[in-house]
C-alpha positions as CSV (number, residue, x, y, z in Angstrom):
1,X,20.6,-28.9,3.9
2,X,23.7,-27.0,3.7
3,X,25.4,-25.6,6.7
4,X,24.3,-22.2,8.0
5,X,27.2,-19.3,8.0
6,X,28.5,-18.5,11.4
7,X,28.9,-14.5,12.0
8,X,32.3,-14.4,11.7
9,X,31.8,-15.9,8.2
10,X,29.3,-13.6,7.6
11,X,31.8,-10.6,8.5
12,X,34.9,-12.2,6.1
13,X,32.1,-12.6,3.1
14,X,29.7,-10.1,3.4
15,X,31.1,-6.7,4.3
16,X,28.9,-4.8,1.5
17,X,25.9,-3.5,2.2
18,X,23.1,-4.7,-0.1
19,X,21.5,-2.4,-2.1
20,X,18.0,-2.2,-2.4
21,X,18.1,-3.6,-6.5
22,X,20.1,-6.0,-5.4
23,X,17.6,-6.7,-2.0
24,X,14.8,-6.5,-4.5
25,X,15.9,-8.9,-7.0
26,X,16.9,-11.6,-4.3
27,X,13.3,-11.8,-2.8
28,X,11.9,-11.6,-6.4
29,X,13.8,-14.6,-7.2
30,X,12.5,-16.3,-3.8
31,X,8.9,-15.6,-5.0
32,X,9.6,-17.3,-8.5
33,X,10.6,-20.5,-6.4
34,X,6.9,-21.2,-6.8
35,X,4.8,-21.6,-10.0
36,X,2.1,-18.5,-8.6
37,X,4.0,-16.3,-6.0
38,X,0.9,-14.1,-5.3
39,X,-0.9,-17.2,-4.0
40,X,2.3,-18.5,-1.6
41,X,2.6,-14.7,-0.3
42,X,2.0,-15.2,3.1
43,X,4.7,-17.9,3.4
44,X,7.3,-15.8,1.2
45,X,6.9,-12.8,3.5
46,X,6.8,-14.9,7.1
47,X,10.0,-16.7,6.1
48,X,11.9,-13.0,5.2
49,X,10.0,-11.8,8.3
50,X,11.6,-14.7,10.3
51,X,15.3,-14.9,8.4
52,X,15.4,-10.8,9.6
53,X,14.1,-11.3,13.0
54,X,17.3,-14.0,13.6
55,X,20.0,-12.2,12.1
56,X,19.5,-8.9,14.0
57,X,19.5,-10.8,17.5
58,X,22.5,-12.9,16.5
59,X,24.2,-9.8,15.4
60,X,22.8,-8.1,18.7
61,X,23.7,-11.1,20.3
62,X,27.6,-11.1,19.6
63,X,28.0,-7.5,20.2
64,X,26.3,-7.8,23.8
65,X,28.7,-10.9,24.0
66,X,31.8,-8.8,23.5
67,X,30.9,-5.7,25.5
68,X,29.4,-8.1,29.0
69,X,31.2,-11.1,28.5
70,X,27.9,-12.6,30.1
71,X,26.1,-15.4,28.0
72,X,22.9,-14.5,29.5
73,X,23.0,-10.8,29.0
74,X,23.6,-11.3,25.5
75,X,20.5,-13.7,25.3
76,X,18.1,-11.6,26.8
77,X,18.8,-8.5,27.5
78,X,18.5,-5.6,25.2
79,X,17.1,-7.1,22.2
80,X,13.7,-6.1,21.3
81,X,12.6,-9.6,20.4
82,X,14.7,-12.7,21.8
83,X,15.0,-16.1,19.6
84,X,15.1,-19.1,21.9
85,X,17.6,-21.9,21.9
86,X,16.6,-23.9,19.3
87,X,14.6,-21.6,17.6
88,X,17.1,-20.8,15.5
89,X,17.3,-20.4,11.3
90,X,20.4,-22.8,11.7
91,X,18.3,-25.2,13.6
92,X,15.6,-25.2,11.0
93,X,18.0,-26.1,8.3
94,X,19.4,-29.2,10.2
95,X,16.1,-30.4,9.5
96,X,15.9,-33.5,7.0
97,X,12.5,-34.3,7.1
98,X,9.0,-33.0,8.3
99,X,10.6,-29.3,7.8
100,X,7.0,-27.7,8.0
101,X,6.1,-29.4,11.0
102,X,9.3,-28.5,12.8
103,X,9.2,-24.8,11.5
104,X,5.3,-24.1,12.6
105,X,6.9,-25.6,16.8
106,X,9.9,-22.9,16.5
107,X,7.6,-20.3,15.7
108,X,4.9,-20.7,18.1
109,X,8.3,-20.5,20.9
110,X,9.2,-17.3,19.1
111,X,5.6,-15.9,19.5
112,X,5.4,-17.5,23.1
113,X,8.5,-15.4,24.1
114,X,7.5,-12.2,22.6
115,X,4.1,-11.6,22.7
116,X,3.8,-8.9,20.4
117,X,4.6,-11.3,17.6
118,X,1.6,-13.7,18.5
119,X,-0.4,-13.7,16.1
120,X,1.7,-12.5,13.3
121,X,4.5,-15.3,12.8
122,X,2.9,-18.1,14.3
123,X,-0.6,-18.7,12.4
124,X,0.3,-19.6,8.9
125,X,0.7,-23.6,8.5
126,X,3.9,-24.5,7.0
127,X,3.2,-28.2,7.4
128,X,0.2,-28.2,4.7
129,X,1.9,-30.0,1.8
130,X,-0.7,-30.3,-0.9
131,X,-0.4,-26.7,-0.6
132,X,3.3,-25.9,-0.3
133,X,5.3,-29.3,-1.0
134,X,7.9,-30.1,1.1
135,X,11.0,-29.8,-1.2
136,X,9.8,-26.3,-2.3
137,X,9.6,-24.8,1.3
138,X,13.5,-26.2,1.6
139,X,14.3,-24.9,-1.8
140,X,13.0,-20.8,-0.1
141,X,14.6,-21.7,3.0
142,X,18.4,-22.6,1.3
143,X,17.5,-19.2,-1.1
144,X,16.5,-17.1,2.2
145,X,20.3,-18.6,3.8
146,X,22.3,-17.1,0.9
147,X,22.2,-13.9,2.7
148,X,22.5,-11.7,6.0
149,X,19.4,-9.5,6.5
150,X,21.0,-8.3,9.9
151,X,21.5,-4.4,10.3
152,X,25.2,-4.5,9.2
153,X,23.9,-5.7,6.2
154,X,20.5,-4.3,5.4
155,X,19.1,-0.9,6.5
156,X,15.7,-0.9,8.0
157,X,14.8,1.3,5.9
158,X,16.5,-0.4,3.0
159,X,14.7,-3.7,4.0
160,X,11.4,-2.0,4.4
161,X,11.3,-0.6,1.0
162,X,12.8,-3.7,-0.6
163,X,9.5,-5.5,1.4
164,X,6.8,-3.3,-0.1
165,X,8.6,-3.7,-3.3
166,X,7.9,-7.6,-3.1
167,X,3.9,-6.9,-1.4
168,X,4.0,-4.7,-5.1
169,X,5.0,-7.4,-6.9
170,X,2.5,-9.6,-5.3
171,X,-0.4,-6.9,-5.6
172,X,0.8,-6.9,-9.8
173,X,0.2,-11.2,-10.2
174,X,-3.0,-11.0,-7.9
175,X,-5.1,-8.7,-10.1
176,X,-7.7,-7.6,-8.7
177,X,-7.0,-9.1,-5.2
178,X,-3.7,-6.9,-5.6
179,X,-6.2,-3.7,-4.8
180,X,-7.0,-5.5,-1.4
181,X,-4.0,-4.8,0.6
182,X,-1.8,-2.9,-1.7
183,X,-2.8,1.1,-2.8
184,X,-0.1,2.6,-5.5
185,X,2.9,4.1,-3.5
186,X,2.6,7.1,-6.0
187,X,-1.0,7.8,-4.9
188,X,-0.1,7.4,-0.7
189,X,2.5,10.4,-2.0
190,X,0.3,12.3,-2.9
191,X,-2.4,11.9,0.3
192,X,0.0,11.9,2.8
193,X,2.1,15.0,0.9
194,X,-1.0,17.4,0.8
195,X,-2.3,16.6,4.6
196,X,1.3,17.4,5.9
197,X,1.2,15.3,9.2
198,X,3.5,17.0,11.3
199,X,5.3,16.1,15.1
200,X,3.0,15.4,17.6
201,X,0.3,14.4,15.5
202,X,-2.3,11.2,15.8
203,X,-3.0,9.3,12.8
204,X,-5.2,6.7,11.6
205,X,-5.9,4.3,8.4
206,X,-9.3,2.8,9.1
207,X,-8.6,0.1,6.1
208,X,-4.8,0.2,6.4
209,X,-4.2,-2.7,4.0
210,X,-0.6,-3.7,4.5
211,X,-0.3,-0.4,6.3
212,X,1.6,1.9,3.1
213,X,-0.1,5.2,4.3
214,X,1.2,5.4,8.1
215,X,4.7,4.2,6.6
216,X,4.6,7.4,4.3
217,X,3.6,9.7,6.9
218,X,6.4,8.3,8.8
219,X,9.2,8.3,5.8
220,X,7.2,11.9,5.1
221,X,8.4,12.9,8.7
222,X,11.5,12.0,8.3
223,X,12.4,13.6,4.7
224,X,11.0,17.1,6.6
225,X,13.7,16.6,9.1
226,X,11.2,16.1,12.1
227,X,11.5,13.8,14.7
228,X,9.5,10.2,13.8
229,X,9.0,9.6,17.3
230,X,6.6,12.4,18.0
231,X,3.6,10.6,16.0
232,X,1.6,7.9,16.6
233,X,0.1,5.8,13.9
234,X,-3.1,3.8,14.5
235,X,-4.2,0.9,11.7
236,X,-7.0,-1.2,11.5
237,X,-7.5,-4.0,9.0
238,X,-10.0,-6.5,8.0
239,X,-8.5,-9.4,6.3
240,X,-6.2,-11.5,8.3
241,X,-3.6,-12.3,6.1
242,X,-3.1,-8.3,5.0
243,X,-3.1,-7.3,9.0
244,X,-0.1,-10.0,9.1
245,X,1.7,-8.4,6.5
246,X,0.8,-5.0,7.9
247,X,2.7,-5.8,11.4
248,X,5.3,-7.4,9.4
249,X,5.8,-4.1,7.2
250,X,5.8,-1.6,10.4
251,X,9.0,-4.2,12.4
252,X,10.8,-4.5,9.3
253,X,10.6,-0.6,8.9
254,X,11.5,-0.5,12.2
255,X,7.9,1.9,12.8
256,X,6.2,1.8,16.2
257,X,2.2,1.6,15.3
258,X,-0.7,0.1,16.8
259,X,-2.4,-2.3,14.0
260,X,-5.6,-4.2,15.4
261,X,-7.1,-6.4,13.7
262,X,-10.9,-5.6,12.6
263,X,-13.6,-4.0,10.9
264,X,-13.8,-0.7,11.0
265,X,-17.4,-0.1,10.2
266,X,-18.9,-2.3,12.0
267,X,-16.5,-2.6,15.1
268,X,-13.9,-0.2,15.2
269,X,-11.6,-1.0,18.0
270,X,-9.6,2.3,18.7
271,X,-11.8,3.8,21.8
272,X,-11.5,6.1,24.7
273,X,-11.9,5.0,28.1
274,X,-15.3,6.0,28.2
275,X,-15.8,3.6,25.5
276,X,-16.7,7.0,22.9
277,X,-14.6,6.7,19.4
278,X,-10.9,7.7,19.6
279,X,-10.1,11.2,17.2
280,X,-7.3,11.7,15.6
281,X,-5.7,15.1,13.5
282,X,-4.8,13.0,10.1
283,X,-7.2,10.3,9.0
284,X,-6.2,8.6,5.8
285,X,-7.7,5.8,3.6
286,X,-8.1,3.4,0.7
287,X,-11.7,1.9,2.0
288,X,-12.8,-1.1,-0.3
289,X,-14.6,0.7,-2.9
290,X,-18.2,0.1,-3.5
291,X,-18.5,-2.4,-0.5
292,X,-21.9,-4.1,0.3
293,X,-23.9,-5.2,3.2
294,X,-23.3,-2.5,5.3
295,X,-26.4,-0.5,5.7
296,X,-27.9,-2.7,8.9
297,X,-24.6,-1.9,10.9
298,X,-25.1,1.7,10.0
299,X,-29.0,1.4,11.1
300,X,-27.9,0.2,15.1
301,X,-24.2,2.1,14.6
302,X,-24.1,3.0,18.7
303,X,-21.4,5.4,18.0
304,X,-23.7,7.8,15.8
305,X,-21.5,8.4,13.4
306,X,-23.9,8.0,10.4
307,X,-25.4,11.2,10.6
308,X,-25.8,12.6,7.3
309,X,-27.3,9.5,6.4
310,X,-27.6,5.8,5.4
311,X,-25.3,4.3,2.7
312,X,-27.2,2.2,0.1
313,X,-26.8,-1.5,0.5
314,X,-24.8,-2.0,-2.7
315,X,-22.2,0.8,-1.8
316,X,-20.4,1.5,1.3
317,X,-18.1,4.8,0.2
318,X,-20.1,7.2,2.4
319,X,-20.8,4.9,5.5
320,X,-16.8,5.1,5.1
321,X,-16.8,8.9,4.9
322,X,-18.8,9.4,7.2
323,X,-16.6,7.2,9.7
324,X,-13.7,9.3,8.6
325,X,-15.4,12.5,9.7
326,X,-16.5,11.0,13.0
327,X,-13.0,10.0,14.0
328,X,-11.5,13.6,13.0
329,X,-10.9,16.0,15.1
330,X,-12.9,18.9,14.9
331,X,-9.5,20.9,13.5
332,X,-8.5,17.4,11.8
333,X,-7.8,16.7,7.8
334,X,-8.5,13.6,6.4
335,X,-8.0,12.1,2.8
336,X,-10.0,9.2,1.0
337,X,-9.3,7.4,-1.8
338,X,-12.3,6.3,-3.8
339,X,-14.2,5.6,-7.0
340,X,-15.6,8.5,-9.2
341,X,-19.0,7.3,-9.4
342,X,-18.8,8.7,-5.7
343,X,-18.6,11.8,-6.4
344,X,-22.2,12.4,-8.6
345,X,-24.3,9.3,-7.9
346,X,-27.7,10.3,-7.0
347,X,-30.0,8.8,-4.5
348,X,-29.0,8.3,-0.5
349,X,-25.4,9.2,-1.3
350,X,-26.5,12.9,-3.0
351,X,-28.4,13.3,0.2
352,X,-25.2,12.8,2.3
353,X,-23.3,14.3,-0.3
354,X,-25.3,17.7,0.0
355,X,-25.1,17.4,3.8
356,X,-21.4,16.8,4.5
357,X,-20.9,19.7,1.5
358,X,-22.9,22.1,3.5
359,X,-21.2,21.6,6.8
360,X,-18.1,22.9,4.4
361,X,-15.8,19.9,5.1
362,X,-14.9,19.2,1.8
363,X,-11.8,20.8,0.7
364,X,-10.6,19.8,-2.5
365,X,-11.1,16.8,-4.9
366,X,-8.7,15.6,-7.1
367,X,-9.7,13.4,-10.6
368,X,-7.2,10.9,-10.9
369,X,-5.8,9.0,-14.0
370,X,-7.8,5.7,-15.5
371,X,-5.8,2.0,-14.9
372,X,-3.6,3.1,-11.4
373,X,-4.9,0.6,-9.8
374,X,-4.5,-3.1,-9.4
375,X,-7.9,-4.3,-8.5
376,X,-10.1,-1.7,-11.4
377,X,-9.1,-0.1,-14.3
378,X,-11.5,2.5,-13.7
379,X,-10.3,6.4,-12.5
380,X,-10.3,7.3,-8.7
381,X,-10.3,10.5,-7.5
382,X,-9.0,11.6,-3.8
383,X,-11.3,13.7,-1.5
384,X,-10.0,16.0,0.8
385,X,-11.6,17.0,3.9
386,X,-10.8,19.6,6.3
387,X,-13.3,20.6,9.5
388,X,-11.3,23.9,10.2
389,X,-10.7,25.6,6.8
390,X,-8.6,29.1,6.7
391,X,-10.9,31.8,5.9
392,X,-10.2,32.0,2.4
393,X,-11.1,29.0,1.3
394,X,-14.6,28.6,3.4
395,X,-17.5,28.2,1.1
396,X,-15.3,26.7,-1.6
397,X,-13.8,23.8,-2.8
398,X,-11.0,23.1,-4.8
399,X,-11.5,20.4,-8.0
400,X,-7.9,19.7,-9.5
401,X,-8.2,17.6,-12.7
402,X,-5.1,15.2,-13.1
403,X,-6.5,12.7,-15.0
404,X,-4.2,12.8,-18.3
405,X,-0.7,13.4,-16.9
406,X,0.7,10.2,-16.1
407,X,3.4,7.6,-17.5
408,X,1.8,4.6,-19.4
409,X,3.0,1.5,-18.7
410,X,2.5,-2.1,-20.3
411,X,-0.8,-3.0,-18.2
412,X,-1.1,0.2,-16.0
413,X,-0.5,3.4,-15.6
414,X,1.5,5.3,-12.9
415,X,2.1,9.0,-11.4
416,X,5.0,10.7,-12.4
417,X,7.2,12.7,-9.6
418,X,6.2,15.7,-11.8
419,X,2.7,14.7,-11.6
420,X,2.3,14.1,-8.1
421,X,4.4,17.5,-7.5
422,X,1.8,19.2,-9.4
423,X,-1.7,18.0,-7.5
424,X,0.3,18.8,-4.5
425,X,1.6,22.6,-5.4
426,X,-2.1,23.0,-7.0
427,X,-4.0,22.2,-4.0
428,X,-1.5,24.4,-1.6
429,X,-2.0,27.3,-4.3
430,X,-5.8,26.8,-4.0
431,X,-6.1,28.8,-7.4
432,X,-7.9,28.4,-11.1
433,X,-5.5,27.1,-13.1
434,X,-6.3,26.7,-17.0
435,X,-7.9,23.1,-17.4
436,X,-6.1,21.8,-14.3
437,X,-7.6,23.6,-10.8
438,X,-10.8,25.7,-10.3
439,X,-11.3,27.3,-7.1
440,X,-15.9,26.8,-7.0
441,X,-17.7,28.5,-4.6
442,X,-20.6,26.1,-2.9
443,X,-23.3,28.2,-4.6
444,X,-22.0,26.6,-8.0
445,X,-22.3,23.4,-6.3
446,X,-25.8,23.5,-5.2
447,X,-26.9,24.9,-8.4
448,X,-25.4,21.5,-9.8
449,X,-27.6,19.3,-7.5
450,X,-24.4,18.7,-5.2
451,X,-22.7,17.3,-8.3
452,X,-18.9,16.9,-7.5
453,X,-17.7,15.3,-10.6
454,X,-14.7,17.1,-11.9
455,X,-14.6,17.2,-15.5
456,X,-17.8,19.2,-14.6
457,X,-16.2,22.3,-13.3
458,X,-12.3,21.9,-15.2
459,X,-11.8,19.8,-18.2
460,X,-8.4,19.6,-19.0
461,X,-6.9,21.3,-22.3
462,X,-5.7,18.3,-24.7
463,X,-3.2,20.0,-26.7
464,X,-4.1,18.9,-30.6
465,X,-1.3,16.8,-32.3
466,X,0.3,19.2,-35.1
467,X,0.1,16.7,-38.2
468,X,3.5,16.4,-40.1
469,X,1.7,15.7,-44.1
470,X,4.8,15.0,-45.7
471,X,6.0,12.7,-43.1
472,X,2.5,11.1,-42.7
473,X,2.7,9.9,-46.9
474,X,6.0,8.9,-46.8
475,X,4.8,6.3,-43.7
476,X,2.1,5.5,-46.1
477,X,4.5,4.7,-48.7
478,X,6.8,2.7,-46.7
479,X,4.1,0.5,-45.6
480,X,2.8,0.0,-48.8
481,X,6.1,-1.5,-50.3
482,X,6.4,-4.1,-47.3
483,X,2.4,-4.9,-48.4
484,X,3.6,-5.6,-51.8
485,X,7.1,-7.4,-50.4
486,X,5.0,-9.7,-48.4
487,X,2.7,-10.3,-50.8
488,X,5.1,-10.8,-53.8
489,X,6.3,-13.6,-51.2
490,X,3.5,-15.7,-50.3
491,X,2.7,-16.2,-54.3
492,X,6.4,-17.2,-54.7
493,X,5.7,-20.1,-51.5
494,X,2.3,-20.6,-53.5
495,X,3.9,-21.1,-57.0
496,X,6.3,-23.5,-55.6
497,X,4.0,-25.4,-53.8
498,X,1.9,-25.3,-57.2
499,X,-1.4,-23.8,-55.7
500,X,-1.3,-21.2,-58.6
501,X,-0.5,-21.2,-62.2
């Protein structure tokens, strides 16, 4: 391998900061080193996770060299994670042979020093070669040494953007597995824009994925000009790999959160010291949707927090509703993300439905556009719930149907700025609004079997298409003169090739 800049190299060559296209196309290029990107993820992102991690203490480190003139202060002190001799990304690329083997021993020292990275940087296997070959885990570690990803160069916020950028792209390849850990960043906007959190505030994401709500409420924090200090995020995630990724997003946003990993409905981790459930003011969530197997951990739940009722075994949404409202505060808001067929399926879910609508807890639901997700084509729709309404809008809820403004894309579709502005202005306004919002009174809903489906009480106005006649036949024409063109063609290639007379 090629030799590693030294800093002072790095400060003649790389002065610039990089901008977050530019940041954005680098790693995309890094991902295309392999034939399937979305499969190799977990390597891609622990090798940018590690490059960052060594080029902010070696820039940390020089500085503390210049101002104490003390080689030990400048190793260990003041750095919030410390990279052992020989534990370096210059060390790695001296490495001719076995490169895997030698990278997994240098991360499990980095993890051994700091503990908070145990866990995170130091469980994916960078020696299997049948399933990342040798000369292609060189090939990302030359591409990774092109550049500096220390603060001089690269933002935290910069990199932590340019990060969920590449966990998009993966989310795009993967498909259905994309859903998993990855929910739209236009939809987050619009969850985390209409709860508001605010300084001082606790919040939680039950099924955090790769942890995009708590970063918005953070970013949202920090766009309102409050201080991001005063709120403490919780996560808790299932799937290994994503709670990896998740820790990784919150360090290289610089974010202070606690992310455990776990399941939330059947052992969720965040607890009091009397061992009751932990409440928080803002719960937010993408929950798998329609999630099975569920129903015997809600039958021997010891935290009673199925109350309204038992989920049916083929869908979880409500067991995950329900665990929303049992970790809210009782002057909390919480927002889920879930599938429509939530909203009017009959059976155990009306019953819990009917309940949770009675206690007045639902605050607005919002129909969104077909084909935003990665994992379904098929619409969701947000549910707002608030356990201390304002007198005005007790016994109501608000339905606000945005499921045809929206930008369509190639494969997908996607929320506009102007769309996600309106949801958010509409529920605030809490008023009827001609074939968007409908303020209903509860009595409606009862009358409607608990029905909360939305094109039920606003169906949007679709704006009929003036037809341009003259414009319309002269298509017609034009179309019809390339028929004859192309046909007048094909019996010229026929004649020649004497297949007609």
């Amino acid at each position: 391998m090629s030799k590693q800049p030294t800093l002072e190299e790095w400060e003649i060559t790389e002065k610039e900061k990089l901008s977050l296209h530019d940041l954005e196309q680098f790693l995309w290029k890094a991902a295309n080193i392999l034939r399937k990107p979305s499969e190799y993820k977990d390597y891609i992102l622990a090798l940018l996770f590690y490059k960052r991690l060594d080029d902010v203490y070696l820039e940390e480190y020089k500085k503390l060299l210049k101002e104490y003139e003390d080689e030990e202060i400048a190793k260990e002190k003041f750095h919030r994670f410390v990279i052992p001799d020989g534990c370096h990304w210059s060390d790695i690329r001296k490495i001719s042979v076995n490169v895997g083997e030698k990278l997994n021993e240098v991360l499990e020292k980095i993890a051994k020093r700091n503990p908070e990275l145990d866990g995170v940087i130091n469980r994916i296997d960078f020696n299997d070669k049948q399933r990342l070959p040798e000369h292609k885990l060189v090939q990302l570690i030359e591409h990774f040494s092109k550049i500096n990803l220390g603060n001089g160069k690269v933002e935290p916020d910069v990199l932590g953007r340019a990060y969920e950028y590449l966990i998009k792209q993966f989310a795009l390849e993967s498909g259905k597995k994309g859903g998993e850990f990855y929910t739209p960043k236009e939809v987050v906007r619009v969850l985390v824009e209409i709860l508001s959190p605010d300084e001082g505030y606790e919040i939680c994401d039950p099924a955090c994925g790769s942890g995009g709500m708590l970063i918005e409420s953070f970013y949202y924090l920090k766009r309102k000009g409050k201080d991001t200090k005063k709120i403490l995020l919780y996560g808790q995630e299932i799937d290994f790999t994503t709670w990896m990724i998740a820790k990784m997003n919150m360090i290289l946003h610089n974010i202070e959160a606690e992310i455990i990993l776990g399941d939330s409905l059947a052992d969720p981790r965040f607890l009091e010291e009397d061992g009751s459930l932990k409440k928080f003011d803002i719960v937010l969530t993408n929950p798998p949707w329609n999630q099975k197997g569920y129903r015997a951990i809600a039958e021997t739940d010891k935290f009673r927090r199925f109350v309204f009722g038992i989920a049916p075994e083929n869908s979880a949404d409500w067991a995950w509703i329900q665990h929303l409202l049992a970790i809210l505060r009782d002057d909390g808001r919480g927002g889920i993300v879930l599938d429509m067929g939530s909203l009017f399926r009959g059976g155990a879910e009306k019953e819990i439905r009917k309940k949770i609508i009675e206690k007045d807890w639902i605050e607005c639901v919002i129909a969104l556009p077909e084909k935003l997700f990665y994992n379904t084509g098929a619409p969701g729709c947000l549910i707002i719930f608030n356990k201390n309404k304002p007198e005005e809008r007790k016994g109501k809820i608000l339905f606000i149907n945005a499921s045809i403004e929206y930008e369509e894309l190639r494969n997908m579709n996607r929320l506009r700025d102007q769309d996600i502005e309106k949801i958010v202005k509409a529920y605030f306004d809490f008023k009827d609004g001609d074939g968007y919002s409908r303020v209903v009174d509860i009595k409606e809903i009862r009358e409607n079997d608990y029905n909360l489906n939305v094109s039920l009480y606003v169906a949007p106005i679709v704006e009929e298409e003036e037809v341009d006649i003259p414009k319309v036949w002269q298509k017609i024409e034009e179309k019809e003169k390339e028929r004859e063109k192309v046909l007048g063609e094909i019996k010229g290639y026929l004649e020649e090739l004497k297949l007609m007379e």
